[in-house]
C-alpha positions in Angstrom: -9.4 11.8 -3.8 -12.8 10.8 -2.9 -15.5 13.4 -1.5 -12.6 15.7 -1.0 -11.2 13.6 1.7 -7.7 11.1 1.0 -8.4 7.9 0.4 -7.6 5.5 3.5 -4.0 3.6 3.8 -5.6 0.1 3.1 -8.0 1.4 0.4 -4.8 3.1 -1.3 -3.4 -0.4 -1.1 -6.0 -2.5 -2.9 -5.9 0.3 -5.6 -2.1 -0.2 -5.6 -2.2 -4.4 -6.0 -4.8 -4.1 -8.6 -1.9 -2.1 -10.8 0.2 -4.3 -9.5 -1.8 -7.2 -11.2 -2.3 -5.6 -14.0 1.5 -4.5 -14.7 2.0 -8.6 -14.4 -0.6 -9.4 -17.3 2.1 -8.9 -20.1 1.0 -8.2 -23.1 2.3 -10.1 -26.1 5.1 -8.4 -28.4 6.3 -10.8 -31.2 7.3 -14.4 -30.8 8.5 -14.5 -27.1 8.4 -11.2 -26.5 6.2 -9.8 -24.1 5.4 -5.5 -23.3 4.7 -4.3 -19.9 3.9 -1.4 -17.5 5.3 -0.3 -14.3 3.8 0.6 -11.2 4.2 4.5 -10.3 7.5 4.8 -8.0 8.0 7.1 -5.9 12.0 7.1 -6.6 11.1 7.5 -10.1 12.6 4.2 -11.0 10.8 1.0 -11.7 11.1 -1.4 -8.8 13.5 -3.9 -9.0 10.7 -6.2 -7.3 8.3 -5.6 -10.1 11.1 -6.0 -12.9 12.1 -9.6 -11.7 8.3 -10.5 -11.0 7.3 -9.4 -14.8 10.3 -11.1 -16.1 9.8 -14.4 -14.4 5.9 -14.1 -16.2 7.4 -13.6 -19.3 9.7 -16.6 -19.0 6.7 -18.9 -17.3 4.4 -17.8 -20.1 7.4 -19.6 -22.8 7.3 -22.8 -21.0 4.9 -25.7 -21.8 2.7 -26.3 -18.4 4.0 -23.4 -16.1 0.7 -21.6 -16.8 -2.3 -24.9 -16.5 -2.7 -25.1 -13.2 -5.2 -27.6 -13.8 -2.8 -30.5 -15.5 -1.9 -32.9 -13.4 0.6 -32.6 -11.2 3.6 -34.1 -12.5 2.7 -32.1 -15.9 3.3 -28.8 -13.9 6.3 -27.0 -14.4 7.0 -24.2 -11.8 10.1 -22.5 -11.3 12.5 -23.5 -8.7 15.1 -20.3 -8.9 15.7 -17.1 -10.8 18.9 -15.5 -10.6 18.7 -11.7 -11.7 21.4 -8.4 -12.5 19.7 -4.9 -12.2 22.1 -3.5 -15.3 20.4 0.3 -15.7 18.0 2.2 -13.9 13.9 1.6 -15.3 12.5 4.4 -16.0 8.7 4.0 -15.3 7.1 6.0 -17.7 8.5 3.9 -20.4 7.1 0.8 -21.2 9.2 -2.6 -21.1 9.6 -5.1 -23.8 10.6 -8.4 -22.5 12.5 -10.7 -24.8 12.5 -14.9 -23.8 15.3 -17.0 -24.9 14.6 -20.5 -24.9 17.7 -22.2 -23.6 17.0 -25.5 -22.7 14.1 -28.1 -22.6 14.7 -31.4 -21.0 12.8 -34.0 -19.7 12.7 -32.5 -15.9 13.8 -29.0 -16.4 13.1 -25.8 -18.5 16.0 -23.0 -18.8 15.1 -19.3 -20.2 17.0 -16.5 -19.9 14.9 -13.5 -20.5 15.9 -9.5 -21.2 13.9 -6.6 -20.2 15.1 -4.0 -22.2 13.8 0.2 -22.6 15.4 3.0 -25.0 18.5 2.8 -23.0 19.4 -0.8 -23.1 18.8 -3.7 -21.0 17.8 -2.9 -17.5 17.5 -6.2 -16.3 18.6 -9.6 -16.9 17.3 -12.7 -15.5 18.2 -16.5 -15.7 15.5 -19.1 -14.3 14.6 -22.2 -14.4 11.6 -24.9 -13.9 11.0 -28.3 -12.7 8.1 -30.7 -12.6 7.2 -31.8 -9.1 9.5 -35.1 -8.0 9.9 -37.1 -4.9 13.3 -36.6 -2.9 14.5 -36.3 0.7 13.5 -33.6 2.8 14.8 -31.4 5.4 14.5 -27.7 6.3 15.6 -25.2 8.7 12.8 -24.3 11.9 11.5 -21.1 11.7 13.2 -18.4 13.9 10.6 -17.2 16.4 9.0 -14.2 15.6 5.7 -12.6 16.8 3.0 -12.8 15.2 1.7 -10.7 12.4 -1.6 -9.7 14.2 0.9 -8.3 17.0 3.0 -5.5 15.1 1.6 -2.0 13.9 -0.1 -2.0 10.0 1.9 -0.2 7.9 0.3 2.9 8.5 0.5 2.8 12.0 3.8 2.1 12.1 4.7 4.9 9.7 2.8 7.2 12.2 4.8 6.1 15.0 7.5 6.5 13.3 7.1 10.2 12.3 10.2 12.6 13.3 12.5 9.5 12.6 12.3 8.9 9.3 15.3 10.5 7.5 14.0 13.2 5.3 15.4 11.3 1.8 12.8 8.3 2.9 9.6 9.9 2.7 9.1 8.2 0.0 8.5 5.1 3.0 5.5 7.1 4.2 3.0 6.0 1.4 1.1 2.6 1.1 2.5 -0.3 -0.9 1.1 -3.4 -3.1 2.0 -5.7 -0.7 0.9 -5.3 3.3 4.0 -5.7 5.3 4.8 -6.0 9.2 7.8 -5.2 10.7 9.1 -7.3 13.7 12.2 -5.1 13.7 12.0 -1.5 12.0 14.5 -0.6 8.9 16.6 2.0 9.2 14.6 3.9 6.4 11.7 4.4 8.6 14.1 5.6 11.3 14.6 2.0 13.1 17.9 2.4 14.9 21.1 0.7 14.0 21.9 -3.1 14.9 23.0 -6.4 14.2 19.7 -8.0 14.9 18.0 -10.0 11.8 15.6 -8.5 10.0 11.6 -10.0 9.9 8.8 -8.9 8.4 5.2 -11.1 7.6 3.9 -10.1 4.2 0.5 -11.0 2.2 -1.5 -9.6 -0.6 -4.3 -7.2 0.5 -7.5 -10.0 -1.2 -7.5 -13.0 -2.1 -6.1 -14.5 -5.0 -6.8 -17.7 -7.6 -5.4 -20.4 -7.2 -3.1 -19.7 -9.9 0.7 -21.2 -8.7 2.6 -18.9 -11.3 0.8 -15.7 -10.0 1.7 -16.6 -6.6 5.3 -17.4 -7.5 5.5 -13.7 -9.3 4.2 -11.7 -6.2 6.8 -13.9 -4.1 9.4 -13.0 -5.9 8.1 -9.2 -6.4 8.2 -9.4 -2.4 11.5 -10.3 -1.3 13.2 -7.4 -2.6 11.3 -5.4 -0.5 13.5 -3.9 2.4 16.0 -6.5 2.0 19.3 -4.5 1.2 18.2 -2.3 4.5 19.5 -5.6 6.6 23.4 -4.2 5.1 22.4 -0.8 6.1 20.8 -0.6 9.3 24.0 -2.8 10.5 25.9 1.0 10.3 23.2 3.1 10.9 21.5 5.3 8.1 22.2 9.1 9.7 26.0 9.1 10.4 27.4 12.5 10.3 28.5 12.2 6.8 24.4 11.9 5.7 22.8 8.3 4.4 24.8 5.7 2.3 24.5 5.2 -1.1 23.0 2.0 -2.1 21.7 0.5 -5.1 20.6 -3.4 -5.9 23.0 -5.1 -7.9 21.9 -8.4 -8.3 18.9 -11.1 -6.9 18.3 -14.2 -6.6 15.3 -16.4 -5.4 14.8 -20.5 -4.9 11.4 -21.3 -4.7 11.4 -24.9 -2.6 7.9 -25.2 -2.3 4.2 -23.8 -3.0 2.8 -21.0 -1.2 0.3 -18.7 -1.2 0.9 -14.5 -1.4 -2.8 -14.0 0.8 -1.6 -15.8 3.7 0.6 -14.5 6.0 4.6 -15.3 5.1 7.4 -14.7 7.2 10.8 -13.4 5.3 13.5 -13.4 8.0 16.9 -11.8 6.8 20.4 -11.1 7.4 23.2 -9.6 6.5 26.7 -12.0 7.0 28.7 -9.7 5.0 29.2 -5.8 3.4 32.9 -4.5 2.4 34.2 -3.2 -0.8 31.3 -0.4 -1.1 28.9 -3.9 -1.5 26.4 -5.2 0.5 25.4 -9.0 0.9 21.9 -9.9 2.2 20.4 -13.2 2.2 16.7 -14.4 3.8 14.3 -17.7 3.9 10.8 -17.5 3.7 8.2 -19.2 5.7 4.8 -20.1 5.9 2.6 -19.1 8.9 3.0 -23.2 9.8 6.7 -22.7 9.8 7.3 -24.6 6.2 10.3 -23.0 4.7 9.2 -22.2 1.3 11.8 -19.8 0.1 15.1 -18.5 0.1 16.9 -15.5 -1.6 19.7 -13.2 -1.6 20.9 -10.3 -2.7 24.0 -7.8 -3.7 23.8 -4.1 -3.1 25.9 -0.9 -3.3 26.9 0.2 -0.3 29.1 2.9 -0.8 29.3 5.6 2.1 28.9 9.0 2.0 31.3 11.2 0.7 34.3 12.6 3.6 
């Protein structure tokens, strides 16, 4: 509160990526071990998003010229993929250590494997792996045609649009994020009805960032599991008569093909080609505002419906 009035959607947002940044500047725990913080959730669980984003820090900061941006190019190492398991819930009040294994260092590529573990156990496991910049062959696939960000609702309009449709366990959708994010179609958690079109949504960070490529490949990655299990959802609607699914990320995955920058606009288009067995399968690309694919991921979730 400030003057005894609520602070304003996008002011609430800045305050929100500033933690955000900070939750990412892991501090050191022992020899490739890193500690960290979470964001406050509003499920009371740590954010899959920010667990995968932390990890892949921990694992960039054990690998000799993922953090100098400055070396020449061929001396950079940045991360082409990261393949992750959610194992237990976070709990956000806890702190998590984050434990690097060093699996492999060759000439071209760097392989860690890295734990984040709390009280409980291991909540998250995560396999990446980096590669200097090389020359190859190149092709991509066009970016769908979407509009453009500056034609969709903010956030908080949207929200406000939205109000009376929002299912009463989502409220949780009403409050700013880290990350700005406009929706070309609405999820089904803030009341967007059911269908088979793709999801798309633009994202960016709310200022501008260094020129820093690990930090950007972080919030990329913290940013793609945003909404993305809703695309196995919204296919079957969220209020059936039963009441909403139950849904859960089980597992992520992200290939980073090329730099790009969080404070620009970025387009993650999405799908979901499959869901059976009380699973969910989602998978998107990511683009830049020029149409460069720069991304792709996917993901697993628990889709298991609501009890007869």
């Amino acid at each position: 509160m400030s003057g005894g009035k609520a602070r304003a959607p996008a002011e609430r947002r800045l305050e929100l990526f500033e933690g955000l940044l900070e939750c990412l500047a892991l501090e050191p725990d022992g020899l490739d071990a890193f500690r960290g913080r979470s964001e406050a959730d509003r499920h009371g669980r740590i954010f899959g998003g920010q667990a995968i984003a932390q990890a892949l820090m921990a694992a960039a900061r054990c690998v000799p010229g993922a953090e100098q941006a400055e070396r020449p190019a061929r001396e950079i190492r940045r991360a082409h993929s990261l393949h992750a398991y959610f194992l237990r819930p976070g709990d956000p009040a806890q702190p998590v250590r984050f434990e690097v294994e060093r699996l492999r260092d060759g000439r071209s590529f760097h392989a860690r494997r890295v734990a984040a573990l709390q009280r409980e156990g291991v909540i998250l496991e995560l396999l990446c792996s980096f590669h200097g910049d090389e020359r190859g062959y190149d092709h991509a696939l066009p970016m769908p045609e979407v509009p453009a960000p500056e034609s969709l609702l903010t956030p908080d309009a949207l929200v406000e649009s939205q109000r009376g449709r929002i299912p009463p366990e989502c409220r949780w959708a009403e409050a700013p994020r880290a990350i700005e994010v406009r929706h070309a179609v609405v999820p089904a958690y803030l009341g967007g009805e059911a269908g088979t079109q793709p999801g798309a949504n633009w994202f960016r960070t709310p200022q501008a960032l260094p020129d820093d490529p690990l930090l950007h490949q972080c919030l990329l990655a913290y940013a793609t599991d945003y909404c993305f299990n809703d695309n196995a959802a919204r296919r079957h609607g969220w209020n059936g008569p039963q009441g909403p699914p139950s849904m859960a990320s089980l597992d992520h995955a992200v290939w980073f093909h090329a730099p790009a920058r969080c404070d620009d606009w970025l387009l993650f288009h999405q799908e979901s080609p499959f869901a059976g067995r009380a699973r969910g399968f989602v998978r998107g690309s990511i683009f830049t505002r020029d149409g460069r694919q720069i991304a792709s991921a996917t993901q697993e979730c628990l889709l298991r419906p609501p009890p007869r």
